[in-house]
N, C-alpha and C positions, 0 to 999 in steps of 0.2 A: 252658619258657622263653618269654618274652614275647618277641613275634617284629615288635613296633615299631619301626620307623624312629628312631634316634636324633639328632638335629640336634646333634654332635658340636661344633660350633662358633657353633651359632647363640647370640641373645643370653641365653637362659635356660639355658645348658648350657656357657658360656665366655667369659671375661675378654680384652681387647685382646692381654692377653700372650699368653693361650694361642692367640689365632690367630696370634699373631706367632711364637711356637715354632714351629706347626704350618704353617705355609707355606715356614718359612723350612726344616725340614724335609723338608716335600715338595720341595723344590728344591733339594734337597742341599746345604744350604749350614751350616756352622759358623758359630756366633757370631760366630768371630775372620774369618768370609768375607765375611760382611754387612756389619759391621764396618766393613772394608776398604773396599767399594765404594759404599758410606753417607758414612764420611768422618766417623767417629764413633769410641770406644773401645768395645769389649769389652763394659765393664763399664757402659759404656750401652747398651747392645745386650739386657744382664742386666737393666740394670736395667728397661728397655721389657717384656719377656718376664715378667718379678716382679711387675708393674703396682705399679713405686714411681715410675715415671715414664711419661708420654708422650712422645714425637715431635711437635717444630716441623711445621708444615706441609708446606713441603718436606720434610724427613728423612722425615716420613710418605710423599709423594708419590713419592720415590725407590724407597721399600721397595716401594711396593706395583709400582710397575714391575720393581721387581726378582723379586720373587716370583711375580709375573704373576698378583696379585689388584686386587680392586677396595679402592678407599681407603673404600667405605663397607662392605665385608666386614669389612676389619680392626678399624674402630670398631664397627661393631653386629653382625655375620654373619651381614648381608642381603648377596644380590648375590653377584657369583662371586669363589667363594675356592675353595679345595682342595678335594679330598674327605674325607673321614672317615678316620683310619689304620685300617690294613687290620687287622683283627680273628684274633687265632689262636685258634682254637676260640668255645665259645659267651663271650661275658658275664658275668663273675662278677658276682652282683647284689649283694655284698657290698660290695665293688669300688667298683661305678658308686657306691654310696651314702655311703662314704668319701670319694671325689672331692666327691662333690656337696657335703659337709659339709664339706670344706676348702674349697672355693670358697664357702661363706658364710658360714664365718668369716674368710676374707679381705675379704670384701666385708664385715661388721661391722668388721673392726680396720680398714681403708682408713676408713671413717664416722669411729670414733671417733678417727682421728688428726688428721682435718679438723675434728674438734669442739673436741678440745685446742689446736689450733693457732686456733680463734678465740677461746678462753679468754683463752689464753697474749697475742694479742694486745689483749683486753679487758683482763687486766691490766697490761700493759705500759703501755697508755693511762690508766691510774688512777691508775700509780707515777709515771709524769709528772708529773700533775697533783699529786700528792702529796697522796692522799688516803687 
């Protein structure tokens, strides 16, 4: 078993949301808890966690108070943020590589929705013009 240090959170190994899961987790806290003391819904709270959305400035600055990390952890994780979750037994290296492969096809369809979305506006500006 490869006996490497995993940087569990850092920026080649996990997305905004997943540090926001993973803090908000380490500090016991439910969706619907953060939520709450954010001053937010749920299902923005999901949606930040899903990385369909980010956090205003503030909302960001609230969170990371609240989870007792740093606001530049949460955006890139550099700087102090949680720990790693605690591991039961070894690593399945099946596992970690399935993750890794969902995290970059998330990070491809996150691209191509921002590509579509300049399309979409390029057309929109041509149907104006009426061309």
């Amino acid at each position: 078993m490869n006996n490497e240090a995993i940087d569990w959170y850092g920026p080649d190994a996990a997305t905004f949301g997943d540090r926001v899961a993973g803090a908000r987790e380490a500090a016991g806290m439910t969706q619907t808890q953060l939520a709450r003391r954010i001053g937010v819904k749920k299902a923005t709270i999901a949606g930040w966690e899903d990385d369909l959305a980010e956090p205003r400035a503030n909302k960001l600055s609230m969170m990371a108070g609240l989870l007792n990390v740093s606001i530049m952890w949460l955006l890139t994780g550099e700087g102090e943020g949680t720990d790693a979750p605690a591991e039961e037994g070894e690593t399945n290296g099946e596992l970690t590589s399935l993750v890794g492969e969902l995290r970059a096809i998330r990070g491809e369809m996150r691209g191509l929705t921002e590509r579509a979305a300049r399309l979409e506006k390029k057309l929109r500006g041509l149907a104006e013009q009426g061309v």
